[in-house]
N, C-alpha and C positions, 0 to 999 in steps of 0.2 A: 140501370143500364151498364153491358160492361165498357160503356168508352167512360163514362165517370171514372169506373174502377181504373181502369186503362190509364188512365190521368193519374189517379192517387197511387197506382204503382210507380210510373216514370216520375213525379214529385219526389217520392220515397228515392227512389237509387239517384235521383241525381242530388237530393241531401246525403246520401252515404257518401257521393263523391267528392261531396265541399267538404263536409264533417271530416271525414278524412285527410283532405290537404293541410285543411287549416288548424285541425290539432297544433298545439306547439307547445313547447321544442320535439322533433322527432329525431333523435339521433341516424346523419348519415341522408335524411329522408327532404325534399320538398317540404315546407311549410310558409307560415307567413314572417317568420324572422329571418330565412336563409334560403338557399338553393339545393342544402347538403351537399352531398359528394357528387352532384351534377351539376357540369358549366352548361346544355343545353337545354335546360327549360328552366321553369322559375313557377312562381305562385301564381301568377295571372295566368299565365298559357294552361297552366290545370284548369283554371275555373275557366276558360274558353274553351276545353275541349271536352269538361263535363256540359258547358250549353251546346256545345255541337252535336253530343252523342245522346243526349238526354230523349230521343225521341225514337231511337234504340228502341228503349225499356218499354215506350209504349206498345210497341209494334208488336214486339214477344209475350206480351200479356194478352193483345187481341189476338197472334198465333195461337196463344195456351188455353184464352176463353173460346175459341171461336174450334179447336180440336176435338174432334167428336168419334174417338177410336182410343180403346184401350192400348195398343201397341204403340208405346211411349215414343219409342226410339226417332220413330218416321217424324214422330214433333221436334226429334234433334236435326233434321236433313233443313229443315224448314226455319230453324230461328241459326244456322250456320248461313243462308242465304240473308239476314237480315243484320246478323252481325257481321259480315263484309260488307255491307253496307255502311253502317255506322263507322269501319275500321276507317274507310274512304273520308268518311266527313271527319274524322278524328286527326287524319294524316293534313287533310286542307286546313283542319282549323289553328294546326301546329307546324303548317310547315314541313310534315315530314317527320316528327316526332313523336316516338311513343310514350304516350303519357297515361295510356287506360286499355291497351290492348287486349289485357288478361283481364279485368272488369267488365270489357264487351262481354264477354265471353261467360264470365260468371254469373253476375247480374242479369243478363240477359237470360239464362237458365231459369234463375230463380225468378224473374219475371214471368216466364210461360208459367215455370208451374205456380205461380201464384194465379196466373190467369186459369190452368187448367183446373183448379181448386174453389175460382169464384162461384158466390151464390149471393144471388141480387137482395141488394140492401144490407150486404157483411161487406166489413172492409177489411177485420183484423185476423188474423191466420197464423195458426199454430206453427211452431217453428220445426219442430217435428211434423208435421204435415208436410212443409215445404221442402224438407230434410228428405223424406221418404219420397215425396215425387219427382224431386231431382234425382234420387236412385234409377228411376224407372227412366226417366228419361234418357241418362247418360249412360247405362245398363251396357252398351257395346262401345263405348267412347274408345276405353285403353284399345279394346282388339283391333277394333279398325282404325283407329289412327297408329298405330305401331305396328300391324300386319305386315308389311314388306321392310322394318328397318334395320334390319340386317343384309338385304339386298342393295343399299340405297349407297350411292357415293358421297351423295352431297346431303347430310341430313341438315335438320332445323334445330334451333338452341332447345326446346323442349325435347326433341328426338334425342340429340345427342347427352342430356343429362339421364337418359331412362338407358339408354345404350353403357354407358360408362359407369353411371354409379348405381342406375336403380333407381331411380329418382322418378314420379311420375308427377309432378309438381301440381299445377293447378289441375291438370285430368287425373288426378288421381285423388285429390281434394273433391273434385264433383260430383266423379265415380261413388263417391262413399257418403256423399250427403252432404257434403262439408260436417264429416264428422268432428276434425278439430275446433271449430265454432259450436257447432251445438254441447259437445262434450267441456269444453275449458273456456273459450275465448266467451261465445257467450253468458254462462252464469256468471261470470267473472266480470265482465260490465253490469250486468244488471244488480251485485255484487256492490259496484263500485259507484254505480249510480243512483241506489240508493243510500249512500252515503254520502258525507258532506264534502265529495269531490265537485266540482263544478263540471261541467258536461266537457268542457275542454282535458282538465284532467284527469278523470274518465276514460277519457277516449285514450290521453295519451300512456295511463297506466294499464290498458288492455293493449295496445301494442308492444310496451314492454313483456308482457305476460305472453302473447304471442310468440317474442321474439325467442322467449326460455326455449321454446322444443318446436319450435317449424323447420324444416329441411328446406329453410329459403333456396327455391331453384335461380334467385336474381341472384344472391352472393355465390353459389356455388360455379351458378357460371363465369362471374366475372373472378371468381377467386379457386377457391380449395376447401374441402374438409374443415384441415386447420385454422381458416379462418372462420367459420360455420361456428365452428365450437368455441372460437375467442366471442363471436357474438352473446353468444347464448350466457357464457360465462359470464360476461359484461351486463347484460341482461338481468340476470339472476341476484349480484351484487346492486341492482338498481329498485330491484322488487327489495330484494331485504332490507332498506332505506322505506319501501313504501312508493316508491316511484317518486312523482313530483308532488305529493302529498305533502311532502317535509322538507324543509330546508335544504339541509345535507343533500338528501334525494334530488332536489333539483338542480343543486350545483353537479353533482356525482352526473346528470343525464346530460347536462349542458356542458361540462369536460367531455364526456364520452359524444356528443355530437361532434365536439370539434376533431377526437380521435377519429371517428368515423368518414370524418371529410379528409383528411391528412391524410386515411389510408384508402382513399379511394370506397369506401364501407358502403354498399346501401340496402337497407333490409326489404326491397320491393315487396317480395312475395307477404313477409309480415305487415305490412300497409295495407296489401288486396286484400286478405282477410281480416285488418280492423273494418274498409269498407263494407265488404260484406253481415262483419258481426251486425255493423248499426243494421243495415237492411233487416238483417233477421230479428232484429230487439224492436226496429218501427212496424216492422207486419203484424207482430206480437200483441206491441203495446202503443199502436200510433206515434204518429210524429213527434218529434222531439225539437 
């Protein structure tokens, strides 16, 4: 039946959303030891606004199963009306606080096309499949959300990073498959998780690995370039330790967190995409 499935997708993305918070230490980021470089949310209001939005993911999987046309795109018109939905319960369950805005939005993707993929009595789905159908899916995203932003006075924080620097941040992560995940982030956990990392650090040395080459669109807006590249540097000196693997490495991550709060640092966009990596490692290879 696909509401079973529909269940075992919405399970899945709302463990990417815990998995995610609860990593720790994340430099700069939400976890369960700090707040990072944000004074308005904390670890509980994440794990309240992953139960609030958790039934999102269902909704777009019965969109994705229940889509019966090859013209992907119109399946994007349709999980847009289901992710302002969930954006509403995300706002109520926070007050007013963005805490999964860009996870609607992704997750939600890869929920249809996990849905538009099912076939009764398979649960587990190639990551490359889901890679390729969020192509088709998202296939006119850039054009037409960017079509008029040069005529616009008042643009949106995504608008205005693709305006200025080029940047096409998480629509341009979807547009492509989430090819950074399939290509690096993912073998790179599966990498790290068959090894004798614990699933915590795991998680937390694919974020680091992340953090090497993402054109985080959360620090570029709240910063610069130059701070983009002190990340990635700081990043890169943390993978050559091993991450939190080793000693060193986890003092070297746990300084660089506090740096990251002192300067205001926080690597959003590299977080959505550890979420996402687990999504695409549990479709793969079941829960975790």
């Amino acid at each position: 039946m696909k509401e079973k499935f529909a269940d075992y997708i919405e399970k899945l993305a709302y463990k990417s959303l815990v998995y995610e918070v609860s990593a720790s230490p994340k430099p700069g980021l939400v976890d369960q030891l700090d707040n990072g470089a944000h004074q308005d949310m904390d670890f509980k209001m994440f794990l309240k606004s992953a139960d609030a939005i958790k039934k999102t993911f269902y909704d777009c999987a019965i969109a994705g199963a229940n889509f019966d046309s090859n013209d992907y795109p119109v399946l994007l018109s349709q999980l847009r009306v289901i992710g302002i939905h969930g954006e509403k319960e995300m706002f109520t369950a926070t007050k007013g606080v963005n805490t999964h805005k860009g996870l609607i939005f992704s997750l939600g993707i890869i929920s249809a096309a996990a849905g538009t993929l099912y076939k009764a009595g398979e649960m587990k789905i190639s990551s490359k499949e889901i890679s390729n159908r969020v192509k088709e899916i998202s296939s006119k995203l850039i054009r037409d959300d960017f079509k008029d932003i040069h005529s616009k006075s008042h643009l949106t924080y995504g608008e205005r990073l693709y305006k200025e620097y080029g940047i096409k941040g998480i629509r341009g992560e979807v547009e492509s498959g989430f090819k950074s995940v399939i290509d690096n982030s993912l073998p790179y956990f599966e990498e790290r998780m068959g090894k004798n990392d614990s699933t915590n650090d795991a998680l937390v040395n694919c974020l680091l690995k992340l953090m090497t080459d993402t054109q985080d669109g959360n620090i570029m807006g709240r910063h610069n370039d130059a701070v983009l590249e002190f990340v990635k540097i700081q990043a890169q000196k943390a993978m050559h330790y091993n991450g939190i693997s080793t000693d060193v490495g986890r003092r070297f991550v746990t300084e660089m967190n506090q740096d990251f709060i002192n300067k205001r640092i926080s690597p959003g966009g590299s977080a959505d995409l550890l979420a996402i990596t687990v999504m695409m490692y549990m479709l793969e290879n079941g829960e975790i």
